[in-house]
C-alpha positions in Angstrom: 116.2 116.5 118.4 117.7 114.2 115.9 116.4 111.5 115.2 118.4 108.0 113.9 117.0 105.6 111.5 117.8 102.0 112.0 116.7 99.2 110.7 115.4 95.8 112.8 118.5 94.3 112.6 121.0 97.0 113.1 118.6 97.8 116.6 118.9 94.0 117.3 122.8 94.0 116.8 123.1 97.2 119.1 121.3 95.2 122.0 122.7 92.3 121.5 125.9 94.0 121.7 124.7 95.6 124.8 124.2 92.5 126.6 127.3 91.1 125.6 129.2 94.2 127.1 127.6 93.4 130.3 128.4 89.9 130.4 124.6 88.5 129.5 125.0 85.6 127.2 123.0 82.1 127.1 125.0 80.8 130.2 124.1 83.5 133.0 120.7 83.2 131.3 120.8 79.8 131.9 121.9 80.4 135.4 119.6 83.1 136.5 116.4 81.2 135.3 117.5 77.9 137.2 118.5 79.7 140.2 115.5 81.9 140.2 113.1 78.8 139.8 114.9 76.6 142.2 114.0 80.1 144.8 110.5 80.2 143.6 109.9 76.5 143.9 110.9 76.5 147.5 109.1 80.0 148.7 106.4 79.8 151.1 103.7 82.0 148.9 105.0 81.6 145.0 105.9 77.9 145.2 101.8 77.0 145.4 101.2 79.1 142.4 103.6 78.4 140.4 103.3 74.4 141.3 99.0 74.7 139.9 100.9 76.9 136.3 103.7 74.2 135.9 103.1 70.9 135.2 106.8 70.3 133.8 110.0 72.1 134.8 111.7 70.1 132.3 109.5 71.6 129.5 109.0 75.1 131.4 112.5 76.1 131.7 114.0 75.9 128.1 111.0 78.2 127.9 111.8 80.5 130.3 115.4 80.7 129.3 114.0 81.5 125.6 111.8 84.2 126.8 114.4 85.9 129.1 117.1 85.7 126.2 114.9 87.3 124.1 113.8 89.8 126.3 117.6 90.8 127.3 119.1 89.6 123.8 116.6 90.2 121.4 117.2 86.4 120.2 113.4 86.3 119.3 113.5 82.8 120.3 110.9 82.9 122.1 107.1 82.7 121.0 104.9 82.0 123.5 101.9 84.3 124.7 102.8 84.6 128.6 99.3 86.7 129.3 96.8 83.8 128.6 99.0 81.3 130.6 98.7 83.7 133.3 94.9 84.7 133.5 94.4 80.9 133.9 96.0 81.2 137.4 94.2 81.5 140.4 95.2 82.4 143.7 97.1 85.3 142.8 96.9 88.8 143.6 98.4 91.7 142.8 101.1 91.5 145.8 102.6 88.6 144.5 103.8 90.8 141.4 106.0 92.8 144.3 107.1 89.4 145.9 108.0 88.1 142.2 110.0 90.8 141.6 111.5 90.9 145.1 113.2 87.1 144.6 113.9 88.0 141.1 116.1 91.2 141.8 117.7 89.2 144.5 118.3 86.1 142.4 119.9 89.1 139.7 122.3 90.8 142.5 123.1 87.6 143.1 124.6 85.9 140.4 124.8 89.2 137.8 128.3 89.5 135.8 128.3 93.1 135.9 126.4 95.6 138.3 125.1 97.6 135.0 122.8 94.1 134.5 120.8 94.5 137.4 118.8 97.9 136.2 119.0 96.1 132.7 117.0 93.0 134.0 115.1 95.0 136.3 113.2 97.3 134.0 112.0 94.2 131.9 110.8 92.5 134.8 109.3 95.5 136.2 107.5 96.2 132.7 106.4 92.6 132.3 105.3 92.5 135.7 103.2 95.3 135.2 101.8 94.0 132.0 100.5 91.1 133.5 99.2 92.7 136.1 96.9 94.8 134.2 96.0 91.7 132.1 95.2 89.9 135.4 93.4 92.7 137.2 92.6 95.9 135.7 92.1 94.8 132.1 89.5 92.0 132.4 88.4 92.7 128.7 91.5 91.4 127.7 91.3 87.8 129.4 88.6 86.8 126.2 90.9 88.1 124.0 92.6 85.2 121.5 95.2 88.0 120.2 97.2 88.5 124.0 
C-alpha cells in the first residue's frame, strides 16, 4: 500500500476541486438548504421540532449554508458546535434521524447538478446523522461535555 503525504491545504484543494467537478458551489448550497428547510418547515413530524430549535430562519440559514459548504467544500466557514444545539431538543427520537435524512436525500435528487452529488451529500448526512444520534441517545456522557 502506498501511502501519499499531503498537506492541509493540498487535501482542501483536492475536495474543493471535487465539488466543483460535480457542480457544488455556494449557489446549489444555497439552493439545497432553502429548499430543504422550506420541506422541513412544512412536514407534519420535523416542522414541531425544528420550530422549538429555531428561533430565526433569518439567522439559522446563513448558518446552515456555512456548515453544509464546509462540509461538502471544506470552506471551514463554519464554526458552530451542532451537538449541544441538538441535546437541548426534546421531542425527538431516534426515527426522526431516518425521516431527516429521508426529505434531505429527496430535497438532494431533486435539485442536484450532477447524479455523482447525491452519494457525496448522502454520506455526510448519513455520518452526521449518526453522530448526533449517538450524542442524543447512546452517549449521554457526552450531553455534560463543554468540548462537543
Amino acid at each position: 500500500m502506498t501511502y501519499r503525504v499531503r498537506s492541509a491545504e493540498q487535501r482542501r484543494a483536492e475536495i474543493q476541486a471535487q465539488a466543483a467537478a460535480m457542480g457544488i458551489d455556494d449557489a446549489f448550497i444555497s439552493d439545497l438548504v432553502e429548499t430543504f428547510y422550506e420541506r422541513v418547515r412544512a412536514h407534519a413530524r420535523l416542522g414541531p421540532i425544528f420550530a422549538e430549535m429555531v428561533e430565526d430562519w433569518d439567522e439559522h440559514l446563513p448558518k446552515m449554508k456555512d456548515f453544509w459548504s464546509s462540509v461538502t467544500m471544506s470552506t471551514g466557514r463554519y464554526s458552530g458546535k451542532p451537538v449541544p444545539a441538538h441535546q437541548k431538543l426534546t421531542g425527538v427520537d431516534k426515527d426522526d434521524f431516518g425521516v431527516w435524512l429521508g426529505l434531505f436525500e429527496q430535497t438532494v435528487r431533486d435539485l442536484a447538478p450532477s447524479k455523482e452529488v447525491v452519494p457525496y451529500f448522502m454520506e455526510r448526512a448519513a455520518r452526521i446523522a449518526e453522530s448526533l444520534k449517538l450524542a442524543m441517545f447512546t452517549l449521554p456522557s457526552l450531553r455534560n461535555s463543554p468540548d462537543v
